[in-house]
N, C-alpha and C positions, 0 to 999 in steps of 0.2 A: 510502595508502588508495586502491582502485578508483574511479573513478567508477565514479555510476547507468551510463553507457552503456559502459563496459568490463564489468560486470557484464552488463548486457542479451546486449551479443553473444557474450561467452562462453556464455551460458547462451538464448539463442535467445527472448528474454524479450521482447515486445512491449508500446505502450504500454495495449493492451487488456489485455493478459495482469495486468499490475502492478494495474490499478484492479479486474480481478475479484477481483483476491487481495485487495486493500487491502475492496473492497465484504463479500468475505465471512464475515471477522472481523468487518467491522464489524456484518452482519447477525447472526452467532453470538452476540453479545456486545448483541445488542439497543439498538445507538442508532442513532438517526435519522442522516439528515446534518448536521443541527444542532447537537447532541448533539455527535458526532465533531469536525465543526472547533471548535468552543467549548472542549471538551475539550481535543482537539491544538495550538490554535494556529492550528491551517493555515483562511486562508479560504475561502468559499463560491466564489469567481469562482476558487481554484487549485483545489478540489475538483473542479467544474465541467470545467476544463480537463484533469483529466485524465480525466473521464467522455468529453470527448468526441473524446479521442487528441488533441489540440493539443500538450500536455505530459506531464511522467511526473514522480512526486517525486523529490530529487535523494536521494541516500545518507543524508547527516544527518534529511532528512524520515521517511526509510523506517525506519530507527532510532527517531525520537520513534515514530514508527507501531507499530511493535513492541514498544517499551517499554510502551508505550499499554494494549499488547493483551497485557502482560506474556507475551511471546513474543520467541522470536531471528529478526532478520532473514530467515535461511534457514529457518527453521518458515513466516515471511509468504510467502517466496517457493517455497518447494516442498511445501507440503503439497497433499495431493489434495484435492480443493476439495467433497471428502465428508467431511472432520475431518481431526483430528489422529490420527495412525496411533500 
């Protein structure tokens, strides 16, 4: 399985790029950031960090993140961030 950062640079994937992706489902899908990590798992200080490009979720996160958002990894990571096409 890839890593998060063999995926990034094949695909030119920033860690800005990933938390818009991850924010805009989560916006579509109407939960807070509360909501979202409570839901996920994932806590407020990793949410955080990858708001503020520190970090970026690793592959298994981005996975729960998808699943989450009953969506495939590749729908998170390449849709046009004006919906699902």
């Amino acid at each position: 399985m890839a890593s998060m950062m063999e995926i990034m640079l094949a695909y030119n994937y920033s860690e800005e790029y990933i938390y818009q992706r991850i924010l805009f489902f989560q916006r579509k899908n109407n939960y807070s950031v509360f909501q979202f990590c409570t839901k996920t798992g994932i806590s407020l200080r990793t949410y955080k960090r990858w708001r503020t490009g520190e970090t970026m979720p690793h592959l298994k996160t981005m996975i729960i993140i998808a699943d989450f958002f009953n969506i495939t990894v590749e729908i998170l990571l390449k849709t046009p961030l004006g919906g699902v096409a």
